[in-house]
C-alpha positions in Angstrom: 85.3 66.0 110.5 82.9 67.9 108.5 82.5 68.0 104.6 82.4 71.4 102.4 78.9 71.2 102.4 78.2 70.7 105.9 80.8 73.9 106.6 78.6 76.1 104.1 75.1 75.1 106.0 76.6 75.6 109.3 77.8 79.2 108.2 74.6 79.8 106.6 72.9 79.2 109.6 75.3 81.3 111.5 74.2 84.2 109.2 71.0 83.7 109.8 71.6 83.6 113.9 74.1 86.9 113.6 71.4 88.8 112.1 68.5 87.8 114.4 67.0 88.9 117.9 68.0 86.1 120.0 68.0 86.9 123.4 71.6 84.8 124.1 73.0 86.6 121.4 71.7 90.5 122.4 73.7 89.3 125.5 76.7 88.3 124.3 76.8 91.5 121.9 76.2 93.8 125.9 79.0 91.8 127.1 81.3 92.4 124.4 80.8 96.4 125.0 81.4 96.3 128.6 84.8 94.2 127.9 85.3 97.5 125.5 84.4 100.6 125.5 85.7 101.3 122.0 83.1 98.5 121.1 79.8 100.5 121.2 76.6 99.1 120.3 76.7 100.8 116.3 80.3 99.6 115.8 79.4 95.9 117.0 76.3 95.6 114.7 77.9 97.7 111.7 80.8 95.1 112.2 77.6 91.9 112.0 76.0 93.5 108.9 78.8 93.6 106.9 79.9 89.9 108.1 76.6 88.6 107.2 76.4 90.7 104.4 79.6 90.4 102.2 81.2 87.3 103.7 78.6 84.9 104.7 75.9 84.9 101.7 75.6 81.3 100.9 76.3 82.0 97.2 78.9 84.0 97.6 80.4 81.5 99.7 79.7 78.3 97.4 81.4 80.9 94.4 84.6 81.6 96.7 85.1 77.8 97.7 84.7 76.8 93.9 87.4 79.0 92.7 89.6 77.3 95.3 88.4 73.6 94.2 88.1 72.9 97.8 87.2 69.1 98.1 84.2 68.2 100.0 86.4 66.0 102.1 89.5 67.3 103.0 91.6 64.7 104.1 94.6 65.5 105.9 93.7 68.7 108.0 96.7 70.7 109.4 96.4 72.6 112.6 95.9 76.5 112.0 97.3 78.6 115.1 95.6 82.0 114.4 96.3 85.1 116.8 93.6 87.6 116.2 94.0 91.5 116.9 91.0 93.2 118.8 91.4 96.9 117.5 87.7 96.7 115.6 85.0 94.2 116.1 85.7 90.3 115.1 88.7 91.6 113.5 89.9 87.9 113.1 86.7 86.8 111.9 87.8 86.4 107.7 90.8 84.3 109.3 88.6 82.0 111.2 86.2 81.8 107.8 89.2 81.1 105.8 90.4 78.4 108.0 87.0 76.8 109.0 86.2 76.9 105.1 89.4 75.2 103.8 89.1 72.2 106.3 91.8 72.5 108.2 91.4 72.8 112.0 92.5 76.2 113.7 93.7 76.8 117.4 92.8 80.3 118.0 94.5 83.1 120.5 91.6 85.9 120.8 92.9 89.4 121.9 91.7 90.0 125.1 90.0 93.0 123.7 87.9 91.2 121.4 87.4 87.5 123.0 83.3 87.2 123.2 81.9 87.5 120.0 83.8 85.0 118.3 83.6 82.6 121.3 80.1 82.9 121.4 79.7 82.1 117.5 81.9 79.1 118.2 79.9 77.6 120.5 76.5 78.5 118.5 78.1 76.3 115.7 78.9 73.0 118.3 75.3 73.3 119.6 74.1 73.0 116.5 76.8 70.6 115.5 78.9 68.7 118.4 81.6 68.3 115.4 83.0 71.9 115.3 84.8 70.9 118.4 87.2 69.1 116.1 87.3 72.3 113.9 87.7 74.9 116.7 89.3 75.6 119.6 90.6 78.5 121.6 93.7 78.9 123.8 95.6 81.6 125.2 99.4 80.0 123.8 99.8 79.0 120.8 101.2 75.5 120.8 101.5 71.8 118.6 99.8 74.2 115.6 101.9 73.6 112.1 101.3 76.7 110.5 100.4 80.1 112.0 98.7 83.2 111.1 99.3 86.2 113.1 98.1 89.6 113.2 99.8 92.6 115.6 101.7 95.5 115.3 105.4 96.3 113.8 106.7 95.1 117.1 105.0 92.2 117.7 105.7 90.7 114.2 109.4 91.0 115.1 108.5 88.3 117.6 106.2 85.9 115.2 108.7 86.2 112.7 111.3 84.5 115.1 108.8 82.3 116.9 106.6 81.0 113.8 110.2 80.8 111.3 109.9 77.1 111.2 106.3 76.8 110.1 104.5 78.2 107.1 102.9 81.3 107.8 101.3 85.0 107.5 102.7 87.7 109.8 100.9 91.1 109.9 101.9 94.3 110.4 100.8 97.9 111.3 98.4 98.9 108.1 96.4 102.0 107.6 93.9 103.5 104.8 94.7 106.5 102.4 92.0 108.4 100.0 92.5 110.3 97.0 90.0 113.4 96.8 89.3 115.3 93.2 87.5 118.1 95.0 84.5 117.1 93.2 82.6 114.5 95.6 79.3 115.2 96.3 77.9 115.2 99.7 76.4 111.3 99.4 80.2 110.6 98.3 81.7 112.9 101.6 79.1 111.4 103.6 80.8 108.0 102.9 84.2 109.2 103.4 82.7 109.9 107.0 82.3 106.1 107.1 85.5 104.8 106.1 87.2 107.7 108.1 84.8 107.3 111.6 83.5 104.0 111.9 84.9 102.6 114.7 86.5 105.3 116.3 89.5 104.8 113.2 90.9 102.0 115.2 90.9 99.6 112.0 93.6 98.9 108.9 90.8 99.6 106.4 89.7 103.4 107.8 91.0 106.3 106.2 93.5 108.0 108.6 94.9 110.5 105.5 93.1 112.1 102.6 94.8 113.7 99.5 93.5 116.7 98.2 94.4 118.8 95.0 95.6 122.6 96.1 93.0 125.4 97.0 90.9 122.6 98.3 87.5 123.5 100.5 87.1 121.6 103.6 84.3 122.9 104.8 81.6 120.5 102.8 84.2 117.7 104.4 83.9 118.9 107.7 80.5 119.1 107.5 80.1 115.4 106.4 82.6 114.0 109.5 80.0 115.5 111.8 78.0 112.4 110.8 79.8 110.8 113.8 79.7 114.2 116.1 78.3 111.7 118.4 81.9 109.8 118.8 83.0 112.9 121.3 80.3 111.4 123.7 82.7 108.4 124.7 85.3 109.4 127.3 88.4 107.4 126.3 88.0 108.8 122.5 87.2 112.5 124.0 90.4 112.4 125.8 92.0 111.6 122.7 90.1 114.4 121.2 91.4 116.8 124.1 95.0 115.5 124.2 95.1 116.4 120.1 94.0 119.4 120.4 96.2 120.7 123.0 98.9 119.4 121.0 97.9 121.3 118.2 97.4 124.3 119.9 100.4 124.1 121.7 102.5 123.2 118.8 100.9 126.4 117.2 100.0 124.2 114.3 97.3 125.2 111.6 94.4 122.9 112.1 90.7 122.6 111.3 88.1 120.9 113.7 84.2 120.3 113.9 84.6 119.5 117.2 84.7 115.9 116.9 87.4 115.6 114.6 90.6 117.8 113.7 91.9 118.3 110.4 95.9 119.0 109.7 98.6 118.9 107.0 100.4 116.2 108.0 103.0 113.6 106.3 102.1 110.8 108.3 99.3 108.5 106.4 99.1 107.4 110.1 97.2 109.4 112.3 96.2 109.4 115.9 92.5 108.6 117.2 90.3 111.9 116.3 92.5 113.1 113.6 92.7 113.5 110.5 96.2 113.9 107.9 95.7 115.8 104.8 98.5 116.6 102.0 98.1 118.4 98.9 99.0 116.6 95.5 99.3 117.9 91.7 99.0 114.8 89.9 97.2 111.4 91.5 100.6 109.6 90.5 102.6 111.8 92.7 100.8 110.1 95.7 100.9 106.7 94.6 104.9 106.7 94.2 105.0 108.7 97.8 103.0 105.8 99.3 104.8 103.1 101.0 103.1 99.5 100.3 103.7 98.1 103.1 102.0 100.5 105.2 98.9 100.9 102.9 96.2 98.3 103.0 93.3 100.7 100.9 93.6 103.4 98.7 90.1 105.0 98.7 88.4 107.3 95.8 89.4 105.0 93.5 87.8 102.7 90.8 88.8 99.8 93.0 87.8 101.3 96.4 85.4 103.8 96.0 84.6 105.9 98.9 82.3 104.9 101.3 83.5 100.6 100.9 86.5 100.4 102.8 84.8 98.9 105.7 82.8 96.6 103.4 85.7 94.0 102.4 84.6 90.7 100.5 85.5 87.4 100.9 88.5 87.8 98.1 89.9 91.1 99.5 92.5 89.9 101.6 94.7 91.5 104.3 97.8 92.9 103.0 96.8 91.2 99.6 98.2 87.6 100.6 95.7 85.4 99.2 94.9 83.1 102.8 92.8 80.9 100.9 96.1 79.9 98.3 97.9 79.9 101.5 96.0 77.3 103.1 95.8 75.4 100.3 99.3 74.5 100.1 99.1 72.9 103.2 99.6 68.9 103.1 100.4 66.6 105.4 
């Protein structure tokens, strides 16, 4: 098995690789568009950056292990069964970084909607180091693992919950972004808004799908901003989301704003469909904070915390649903 350090160098090098122009790695990148669609060429590299940038910098990395006290040997690795969801690009990839960091092993179920990247990172790192085979491994069931972390939907975690009850583990759920608007946000701070509210196609946990905004608020300068990713109507399947929304809306004779790439309605949902966006109306920021259900909510944007524009930029201690999955690993002994 590897030691700490020999992780670290492996996943600077894999920064390194992520960010170049090799030609096996432009490839894989292709591939993982055609497999799809909602994975478009932007999305995939946007998705890189922020991977090399926030959670692979080899100091930020030696900082993160340190405040764990992670030995440099561990020396009775568990098997980690991880079941990734596919809904953005390498949306599984702080599990795996978790788990490869720690020590332990992981057996890992890709989504079939997101099983190239990873896979071709994987084997990167056992052609560079023949050992990783001991660290990594794929399979499509989940089996002899003896802990489990699993992302899905509601339903789905109905299903770990009973399947995964004997072992120690983290179940996901359905989680969506919120932002809190003052009225007062500049165009640079809309213009980020677009980001967390666009970037890939508002399939992920982390993008805005509501914004709350104080009464007699203009929504121009913000639909002006979201046409940042006008482009977006370009791809069929999210067009035909586009379409089917709008009909609905029209039909429904509700009030609505568009752009033409995105629609805009009063809605108490903080989920919202592909190519729309909810809005409420609040007096007091409080008010929305004790209307908000945790457990639903995995960013509040326009805050101190979150400001706009960083939602999509999480770092190596902001964890899903706020389980720390470094502690949780950590407890794990033979």
């Amino acid at each position: 098995m590897l030691n700490l350090q020999q992780r670290i160098n492996i996943l600077t090098r894999l920064q390194k690789y992520m960010t170049g122009n090799d030609p096996v790695w432009l490839n894989a990148k292709v591939n993982a568009a055609e497999n799809n669609p909602w994975f478009i060429a932007s999305f995939i590299d946007n998705a890189i950056q922020n991977i090399a940038s926030h959670l692979l910098e080899p100091s930020k990395i030696n900082t993160w292990a340190a405040s764990y006290d992670i030995p440099e040997q561990t020396v009775a690795p568990v098997n980690i069964g991880i079941t990734m969801a596919g809904n953005i690009p390498l949306a599984g990839f702080h599990d795996f970084l978790c788990v490869f960091i720690s020590g332990h092993r992981q057996t890992v179920k890709l989504s079939s909607k997101d099983n190239v990247l990873l896979k071709h990172f994987a084997a990167k790192m056992a052609s560079w180091n023949p050992a990783i085979k001991d660290h990594i491994v794929f399979a499509d069931m989940l089996k002899g693992c003896e802990a489990y972390i699993a992302t899905g939907s509601n339903n789905t975690a109905r299903y770990f919950e009973y399947y995964f009850r004997k072992y120690p583990h983290i179940i996901r759920k359905n989680r969506t972004s919120v932002a809190i608007l003052k009225g007062k946000e500049t165009p640079y701070e809309l213009e980020k808004l677009a980001d967390d509210v666009c970037l890939y196609f508002g399939l992920g946990c982390r993008n805005v799908t509501k914004i709350y905004v104080p009464p007699g608020y203009d929504f121009l300068p913000l639909l002006t901003s979201l046409k940042k990713y006008s482009n977006l109507i370009e791809n069929h399947k999210y067009k035909h989301n586009y379409d089917f929304n709008l009909a609905m809306q029209i039909m429904n004779q509700k009030y609505y704003m568009t752009n033409g790439s995105v629609i805009l309605t009063e809605n108490p949902s903080v989920f919202s469909p592909i190519s729309q966006l909810h809005y409420a109306f609040y007096n007091d920021p409080e008010d929305v904070y004790n209307t908000l259900n945790p457990e639903e909510i995995q960013c509040i944007c326009g805050t101190e915390k979150i400001p706009l524009g960083a939602a999509q930029s999480p770092g190596l201690t902001d964890y899903a649903d706020g389980i720390d999955t470094m502690n949780f690993l950590k407890q794990l002994t033979k």
